[in-house]
N, C-alpha and C positions, 0 to 999 in steps of 0.2 A: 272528266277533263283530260282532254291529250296531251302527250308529252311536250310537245310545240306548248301550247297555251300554259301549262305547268311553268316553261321555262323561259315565258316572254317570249316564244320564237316564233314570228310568223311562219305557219306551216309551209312546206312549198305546195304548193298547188299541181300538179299534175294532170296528164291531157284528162279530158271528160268524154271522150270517144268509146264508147263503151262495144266498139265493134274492134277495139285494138288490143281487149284485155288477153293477156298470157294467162297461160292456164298452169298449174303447179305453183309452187313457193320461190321468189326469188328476191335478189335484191338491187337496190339501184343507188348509186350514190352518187349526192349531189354537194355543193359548195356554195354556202352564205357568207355574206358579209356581217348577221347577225352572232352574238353570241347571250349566253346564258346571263337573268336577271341576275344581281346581287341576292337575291331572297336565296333564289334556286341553285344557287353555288355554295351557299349558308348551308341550306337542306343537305346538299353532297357533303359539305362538311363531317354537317351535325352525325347524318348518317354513319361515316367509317370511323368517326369518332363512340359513338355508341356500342359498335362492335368489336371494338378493342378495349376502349376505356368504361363501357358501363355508364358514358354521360356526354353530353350536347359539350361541343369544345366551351371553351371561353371567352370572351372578348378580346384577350391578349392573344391567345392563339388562333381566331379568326383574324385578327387584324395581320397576321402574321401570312395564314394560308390562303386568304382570303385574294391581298394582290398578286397570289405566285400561281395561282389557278389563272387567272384572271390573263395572266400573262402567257399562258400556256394557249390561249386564243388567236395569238399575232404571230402572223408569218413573219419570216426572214426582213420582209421589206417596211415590218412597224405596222401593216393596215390587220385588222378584226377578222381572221379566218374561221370560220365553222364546218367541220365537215360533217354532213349528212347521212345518215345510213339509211336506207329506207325497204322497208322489208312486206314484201304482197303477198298475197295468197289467192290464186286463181283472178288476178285485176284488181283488187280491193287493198289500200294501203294497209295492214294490222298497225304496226309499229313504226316509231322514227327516235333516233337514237344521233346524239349529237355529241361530236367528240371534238379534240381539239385542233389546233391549225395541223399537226401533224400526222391526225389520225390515230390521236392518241387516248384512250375512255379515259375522265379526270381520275373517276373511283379507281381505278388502278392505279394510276400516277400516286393517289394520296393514300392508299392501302399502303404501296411500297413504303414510304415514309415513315407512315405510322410505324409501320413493322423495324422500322433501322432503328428508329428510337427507342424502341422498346427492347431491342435489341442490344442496344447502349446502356438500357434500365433506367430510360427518361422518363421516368412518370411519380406520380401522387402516390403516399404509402401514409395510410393512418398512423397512430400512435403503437399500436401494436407489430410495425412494420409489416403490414398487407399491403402489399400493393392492388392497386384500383380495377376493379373492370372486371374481366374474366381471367387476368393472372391471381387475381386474390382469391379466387375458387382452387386454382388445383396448386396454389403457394397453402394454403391452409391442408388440402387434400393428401399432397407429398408429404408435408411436415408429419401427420398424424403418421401416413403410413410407418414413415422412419420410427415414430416413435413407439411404435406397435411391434417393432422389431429391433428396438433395442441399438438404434443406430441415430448418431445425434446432429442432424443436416440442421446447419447453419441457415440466418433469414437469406442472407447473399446466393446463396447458393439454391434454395427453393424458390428467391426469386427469377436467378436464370435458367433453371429448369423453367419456371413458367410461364417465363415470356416465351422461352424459345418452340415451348407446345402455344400458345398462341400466335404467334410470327410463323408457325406451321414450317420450322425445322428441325424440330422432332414431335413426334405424337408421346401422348399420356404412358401408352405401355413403357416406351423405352424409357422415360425417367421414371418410372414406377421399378422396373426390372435393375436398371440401374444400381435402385435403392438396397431391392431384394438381393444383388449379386454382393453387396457389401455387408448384407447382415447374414449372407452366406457363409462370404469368409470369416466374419466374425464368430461365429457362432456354426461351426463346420458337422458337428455331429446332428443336424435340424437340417442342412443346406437344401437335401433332395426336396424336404418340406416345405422350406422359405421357398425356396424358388418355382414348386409346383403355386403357391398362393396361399399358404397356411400361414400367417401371420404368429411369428416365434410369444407373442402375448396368450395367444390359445393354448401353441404349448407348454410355457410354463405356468398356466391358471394353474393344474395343480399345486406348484410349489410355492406359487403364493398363496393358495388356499391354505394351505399348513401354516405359513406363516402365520397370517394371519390366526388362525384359530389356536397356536400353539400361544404365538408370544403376545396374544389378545391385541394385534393393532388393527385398527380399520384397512379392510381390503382397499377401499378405495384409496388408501393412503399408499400402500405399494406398488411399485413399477416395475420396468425393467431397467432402472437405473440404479434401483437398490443396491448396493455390493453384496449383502447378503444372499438374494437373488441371482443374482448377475458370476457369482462366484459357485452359487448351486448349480447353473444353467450351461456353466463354460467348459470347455474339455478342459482346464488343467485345473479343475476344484477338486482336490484329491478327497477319495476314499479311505479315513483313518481308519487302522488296525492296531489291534493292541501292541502289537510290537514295531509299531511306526512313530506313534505318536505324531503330534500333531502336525510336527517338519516332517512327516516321513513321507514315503512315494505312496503313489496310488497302489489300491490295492485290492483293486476292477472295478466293477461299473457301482460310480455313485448315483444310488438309487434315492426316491425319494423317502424310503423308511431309515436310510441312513440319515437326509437330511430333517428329518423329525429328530432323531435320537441328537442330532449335532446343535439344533433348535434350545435342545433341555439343558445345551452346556452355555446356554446362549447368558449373559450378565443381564438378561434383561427378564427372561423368562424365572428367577427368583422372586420377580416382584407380580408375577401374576396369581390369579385366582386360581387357578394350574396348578402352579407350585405350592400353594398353601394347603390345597387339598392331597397334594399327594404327602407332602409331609408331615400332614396331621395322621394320613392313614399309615405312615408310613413310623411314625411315633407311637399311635396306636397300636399296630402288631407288635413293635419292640416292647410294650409294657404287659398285651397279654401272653405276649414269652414267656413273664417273670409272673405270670398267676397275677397281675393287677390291672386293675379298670382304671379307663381312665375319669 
């Protein structure tokens, strides 16, 4: 089907002289009094709707875009202007392409729109505040990152990162880098890491590995929002010394065999399987000290 028939538009018809065809690619444009069916102005719709929002508009929002397209047809003087593209190849029409009374493509007119309003943060968000379409891919994709790095972005704020990478005034890197430049600063002795692409979750898996295995809580139950974590992880979780005590200054690099031994003064680590065991062996030697069994 051709674009003409596609769009209710009687093709234009063109000489039939086939001793007058131009040879190379060119184009020629012409002006009708016809314009685009109501179907095929639907379909332009549906189409830049799809690409932004993930779905065919709505009845309320066609009834909306539907007369302003529509109107986009009529020149200055009120009368139905079409203007024609028509594109050849060696004589032979390929393509015809119908814009409006000013020579303007609809789908761009109604890309632009689409894009202000989403710009605005005019759209549909489920229960989980996702918003709809292709912001709700990289609105879900920034959130995790953040929270892979220990940085806690707001749904507001993931959503205007992800209109603004779909409305294509900024790309993915930059709100992704963005994220990374802030769990940089947070977390400064990692920064060359975060910001090379090492996601500050990898490097603390050690320290929650310990966790978990010292004070028996399920790893999947620890983040990096844990404070016990998050206080192992950060430049000013001081290294106890015995002559610091617990207020006292650091007292160099807190390592993770410090944060095991600081684990064992943990109020929580008495009540594991850990501690029973050490303290049975640990009751144990004290009684074969004194010559008795237990």
């Amino acid at each position: 089907m051709s674009f003409a028939d596609q769009f209710g538009i009687p093709e234009y018809k063109g000489s039939t002289d086939t001793t007058t065809k131009k040879s190379g690619t060119y184009t020629r444009t012409q002006i009708s009094s016809n314009l685009p069916n109501d179907l095929a102005l639907e379909q332009t719709i549906n189409q830049i709707f799809k690409q932004f929002y993930g779905r065919s508009a709505t009845q309320s929002e066609l009834d909306i875009y539907l007369p302003e397209i529509r109107n986009l047809y009529k020149g200055p003087d009120g009368k139905t202007k079409s203007t024609i593209k028509e594109t050849y190849v060696n004589g032979n029409l390929v393509t015809s392409e119908y814009f409006t009374a000013d020579n303007q493509d609809p789908k761009l007119w109604l890309t632009d729109k689409i894009k202000s309003n989403l710009l605005a943060g005019k759209q549909e968000v489920n229960k989980s505040a996702i918003p709809e379409g292709p912001s709700g891919k990289y609105f879900i994709e920034l959130k995790n990152l953040a929270s892979k790095n220990g940085i806690m972005l707001s749904d507001s704020a993931a959503t205007d990162y992800s209109n603004k990478i779909v409305a294509g005034t900024i790309d993915a890197d930059t709100a992704s880098n963005i994220i990374r430049e802030s769990a940089a600063s947070a977390f400064p002795q990692f920064a060359d890491k975060i910001k090379s692409g090492v996601n500050l979750q990898t490097l603390a898996d050690p320290w929650i590995q310990s966790m978990s295995s010292i004070l028996e809580i399920p790893y999947t139950s620890i983040d990096l929002f844990d404070p016990t974590i998050r206080g192992a992880i950060s430049r000013g979780y001081p290294k106890v010394t015995a002559t610091s005590g617990m207020g006292g200054v650091s007292g160099g690099e807190y390592t993770i065999y410090d944060f095991e031994k600081d684990l064992r003064q943990d109020p929580r680590w008495q009540y594991t399987k850990n501690a029973e065991k050490t303290v049975s062996s640990a009751t144990l030697k004290v009684l074969q000290d004194f010559g008795m069994e237990a």
